[in-house]
C-alpha positions in Angstrom: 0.0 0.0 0.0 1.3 3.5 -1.2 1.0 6.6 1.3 -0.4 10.0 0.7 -0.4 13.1 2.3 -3.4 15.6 1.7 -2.8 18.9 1.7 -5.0 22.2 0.9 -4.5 24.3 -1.3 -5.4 27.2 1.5 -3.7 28.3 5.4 -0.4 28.3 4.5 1.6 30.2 1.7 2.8 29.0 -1.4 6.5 28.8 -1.0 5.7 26.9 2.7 3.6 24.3 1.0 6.3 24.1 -1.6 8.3 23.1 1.5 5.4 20.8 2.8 5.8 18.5 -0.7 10.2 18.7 -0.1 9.6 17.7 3.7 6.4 14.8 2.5 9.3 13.6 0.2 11.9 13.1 2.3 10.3 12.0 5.6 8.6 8.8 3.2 5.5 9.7 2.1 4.3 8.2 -1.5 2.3 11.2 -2.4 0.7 14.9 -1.9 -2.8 15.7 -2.9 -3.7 19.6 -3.0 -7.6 20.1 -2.3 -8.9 22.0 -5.4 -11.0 25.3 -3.9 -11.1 29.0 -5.1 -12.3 29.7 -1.5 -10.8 27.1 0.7 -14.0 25.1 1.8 -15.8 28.5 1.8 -13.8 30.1 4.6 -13.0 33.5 3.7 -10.8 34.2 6.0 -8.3 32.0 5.1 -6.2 32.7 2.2 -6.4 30.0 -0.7 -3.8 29.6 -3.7 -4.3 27.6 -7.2 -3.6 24.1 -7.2 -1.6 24.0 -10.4 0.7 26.5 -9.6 1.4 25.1 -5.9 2.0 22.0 -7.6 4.3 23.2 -10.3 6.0 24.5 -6.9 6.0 21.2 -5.8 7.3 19.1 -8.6 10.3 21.2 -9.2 11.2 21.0 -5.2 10.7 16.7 -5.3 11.8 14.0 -7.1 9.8 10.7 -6.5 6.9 11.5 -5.2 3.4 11.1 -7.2 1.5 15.2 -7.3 -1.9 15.4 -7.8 -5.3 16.9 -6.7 -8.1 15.1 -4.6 -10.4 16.3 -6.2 -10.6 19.1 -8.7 -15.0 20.0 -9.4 -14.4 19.7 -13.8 -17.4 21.9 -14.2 -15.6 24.9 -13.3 -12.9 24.3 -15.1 -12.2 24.6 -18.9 -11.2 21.2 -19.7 -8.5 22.2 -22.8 -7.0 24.5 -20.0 -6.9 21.8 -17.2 -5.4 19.1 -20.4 -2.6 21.4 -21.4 -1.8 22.4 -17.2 -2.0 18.7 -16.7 0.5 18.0 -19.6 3.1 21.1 -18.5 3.0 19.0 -15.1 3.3 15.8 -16.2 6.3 17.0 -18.3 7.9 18.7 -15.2 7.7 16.4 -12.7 9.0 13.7 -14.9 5.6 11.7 -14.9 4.4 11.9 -11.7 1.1 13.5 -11.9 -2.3 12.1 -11.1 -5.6 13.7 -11.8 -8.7 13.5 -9.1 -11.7 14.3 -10.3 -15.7 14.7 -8.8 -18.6 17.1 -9.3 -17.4 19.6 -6.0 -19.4 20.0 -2.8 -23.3 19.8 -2.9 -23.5 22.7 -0.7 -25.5 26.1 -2.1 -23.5 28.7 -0.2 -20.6 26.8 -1.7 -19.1 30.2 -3.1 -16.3 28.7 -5.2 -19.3 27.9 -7.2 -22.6 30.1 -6.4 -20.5 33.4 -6.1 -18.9 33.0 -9.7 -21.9 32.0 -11.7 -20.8 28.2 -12.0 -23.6 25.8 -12.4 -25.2 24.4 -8.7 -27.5 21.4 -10.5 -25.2 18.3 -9.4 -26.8 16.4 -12.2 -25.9 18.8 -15.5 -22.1 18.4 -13.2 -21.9 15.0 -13.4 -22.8 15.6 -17.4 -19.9 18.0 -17.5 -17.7 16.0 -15.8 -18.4 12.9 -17.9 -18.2 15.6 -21.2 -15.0 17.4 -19.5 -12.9 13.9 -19.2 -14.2 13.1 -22.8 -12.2 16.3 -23.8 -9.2 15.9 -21.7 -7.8 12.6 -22.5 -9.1 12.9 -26.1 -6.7 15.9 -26.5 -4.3 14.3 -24.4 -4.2 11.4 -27.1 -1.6 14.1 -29.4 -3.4 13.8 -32.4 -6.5 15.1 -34.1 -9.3 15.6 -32.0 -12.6 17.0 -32.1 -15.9 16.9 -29.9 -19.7 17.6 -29.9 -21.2 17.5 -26.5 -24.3 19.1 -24.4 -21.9 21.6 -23.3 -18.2 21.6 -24.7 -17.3 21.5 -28.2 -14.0 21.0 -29.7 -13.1 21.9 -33.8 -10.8 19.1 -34.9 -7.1 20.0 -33.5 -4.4 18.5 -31.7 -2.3 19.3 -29.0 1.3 18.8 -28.0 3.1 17.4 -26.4 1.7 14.3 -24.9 1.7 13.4 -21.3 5.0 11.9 -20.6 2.8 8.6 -18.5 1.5 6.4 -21.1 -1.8 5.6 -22.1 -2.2 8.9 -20.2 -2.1 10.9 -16.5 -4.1 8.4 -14.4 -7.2 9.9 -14.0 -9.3 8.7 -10.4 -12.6 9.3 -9.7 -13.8 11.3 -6.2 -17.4 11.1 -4.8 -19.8 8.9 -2.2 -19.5 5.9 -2.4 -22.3 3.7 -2.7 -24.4 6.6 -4.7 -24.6 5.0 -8.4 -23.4 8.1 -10.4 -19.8 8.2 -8.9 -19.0 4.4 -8.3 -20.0 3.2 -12.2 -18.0 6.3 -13.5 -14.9 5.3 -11.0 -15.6 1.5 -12.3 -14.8 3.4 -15.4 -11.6 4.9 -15.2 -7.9 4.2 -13.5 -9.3 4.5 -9.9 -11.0 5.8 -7.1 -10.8 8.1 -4.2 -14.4 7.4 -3.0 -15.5 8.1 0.5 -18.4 6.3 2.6 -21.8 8.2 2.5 -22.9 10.3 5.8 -20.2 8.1 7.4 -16.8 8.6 5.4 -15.2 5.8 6.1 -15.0 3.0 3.4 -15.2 -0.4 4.8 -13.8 -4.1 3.4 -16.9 -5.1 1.9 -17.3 -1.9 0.2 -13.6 -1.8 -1.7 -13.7 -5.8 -2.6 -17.8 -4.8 -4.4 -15.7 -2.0 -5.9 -12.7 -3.6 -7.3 -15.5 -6.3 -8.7 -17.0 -3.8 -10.6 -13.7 -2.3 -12.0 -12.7 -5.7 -13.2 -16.4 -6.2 -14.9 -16.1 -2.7 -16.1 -12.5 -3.1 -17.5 -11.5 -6.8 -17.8 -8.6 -7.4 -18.3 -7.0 -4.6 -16.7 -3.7 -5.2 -14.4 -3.8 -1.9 -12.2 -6.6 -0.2 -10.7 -5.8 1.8 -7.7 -8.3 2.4 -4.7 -7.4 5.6 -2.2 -9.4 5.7 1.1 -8.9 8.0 4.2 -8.8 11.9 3.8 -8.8 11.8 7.7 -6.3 13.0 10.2 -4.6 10.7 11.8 -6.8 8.5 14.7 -6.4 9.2 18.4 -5.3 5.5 18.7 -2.7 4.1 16.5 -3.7 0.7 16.9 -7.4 1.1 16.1 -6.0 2.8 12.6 -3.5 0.1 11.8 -6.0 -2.5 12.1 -8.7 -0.8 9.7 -5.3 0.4 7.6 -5.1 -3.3 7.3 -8.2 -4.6 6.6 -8.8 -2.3 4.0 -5.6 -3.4 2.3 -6.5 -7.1 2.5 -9.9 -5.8 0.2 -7.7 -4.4 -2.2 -6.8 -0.7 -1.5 -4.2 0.9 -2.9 -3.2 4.3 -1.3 -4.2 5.3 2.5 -4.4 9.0 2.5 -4.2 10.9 5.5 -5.1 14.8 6.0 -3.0 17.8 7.1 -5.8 20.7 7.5 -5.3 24.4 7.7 -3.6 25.2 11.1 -0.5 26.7 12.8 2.7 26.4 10.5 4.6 24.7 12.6 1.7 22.2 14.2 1.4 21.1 10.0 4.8 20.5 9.7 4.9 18.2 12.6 2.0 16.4 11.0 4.0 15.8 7.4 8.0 14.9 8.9 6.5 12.2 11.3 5.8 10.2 8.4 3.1 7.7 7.5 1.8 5.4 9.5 2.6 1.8 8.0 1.1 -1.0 8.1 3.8 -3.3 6.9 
């Protein structure tokens, strides 16, 4: 099982989560996922930078570890402009980047949404999203490309270069987990960072139905990765090993633990103690 940190993208200034992703690196963490907010989780009092540019940061401060967002909301972002970001990243950090993806928070005073205009019907999202993907890996592809959909449309072009990872960026699929709409389009892609509805925590049972329906989705396919966690780490150890555990028997991949918004050095603490392993 690979470990990754989550980080957001607000409460701390660029060049100190630059530092966060060098620290992650060398203190043996797999990963760093920035959240993906204009307006960290609607707080506005606390400051909030752009994903891609903290992880451009990132990439050129590291050297192994994988970069990535968990998740970025597609309908509110152009998905040519996200493709070619994604690209410059992929091509920077040496192909390391991995792209999370879900519809954003169901909330209506969410204002990284509702103050800008973006669409607040979760259905037409999940049609964007579905669209949005279409677009991204179809211009990821390098060669001619067009597209006709409900709300994007593409005249027949191609753009370079290709993602250095080959078929393409691995692309995994956020949302609650067991609602239909997020679990058949994560069946449908190169993997998951579901969580458990009303109670977040995914259990056994729910990763080994998952996996199932990956591998009836996709047969045939060798890899599929399953993240689980987003939590701060458990006031006892133990009790997190042993679900750490279990959920790795059922097939998970990456255990993703949280670092939210607080004092600089209190964070700090939280990344250079390291992951908690299981093995």
């Amino acid at each position: 099982m690979h470990y990754g940190l989550n980080l957001p993208n607000g409460g701390a200034d660029p060049a100190t989560l630059a530092e966060f992703a060098f620290l992650a690196e060398q203190s043996g963490w797999d990963g760093v996922f920035l959240e993906d907010y204009i307006v960290w989780q609607g707080d506005q009092t606390t400051p909030t930078y752009d994903p891609w540019v903290l992880l451009a940061a990132m990439a050129v401060r590291t050297q192994r570890i994988r970069l990535g967002t968990l998740v970025t909301p597609l309908a509110r972002r152009r998905p040519w402009k996200l493709a070619q970001e994604l690209v410059t990243l992929d091509h920077l950090s040496g192909g390391r980047m991995i792209l999370g993806v879900g519809l954003g928070d169901n909330i209506s005073t969410d204002i990284s949404f509702g103050c800008f205009g973006e669409e607040m019907d979760m259905k037409r999202r999940a049609r964007m999203l579905d669209e949005a993907l279409a677009v991204i890996t179809g211009l990821w592809r390098a060669r001619p490309f067009s597209f006709q959909g409900e709300f994007y449309q593409v005249k027949e072009m191609t753009l370079l270069p290709a993602p250095v990872q080959t078929p393409r960026i691995p692309i995994w699929i956020g949302g609650a987990y067991p609602l239909k709409g997020p679990v058949q389009r994560a069946a449908r892609w190169d993997g998951a960072c579901l969580y458990r509805h009303k109670t977040h925590f995914m259990q056994p049972e729910d990763v080994r139905a998952l996996k199932a329906l990956a591998q009836e989705r996709q047969p045939g396919r060798k890899e599929y990765d399953i993240a689980v966690g987003g939590n701060p780490r458990f006031d006892s150890l133990d009790e997190q090993r042993g679900y750490m555990r279990s959920l790795a028997e059922a097939g998970v991949t990456w255990w993703m633990e949280y670092v939210p918004p607080a004092d600089i050095e209190t964070m700090r603490a939280g990344i250079t103690c390291g992951p908690l392993r299981i093995d």
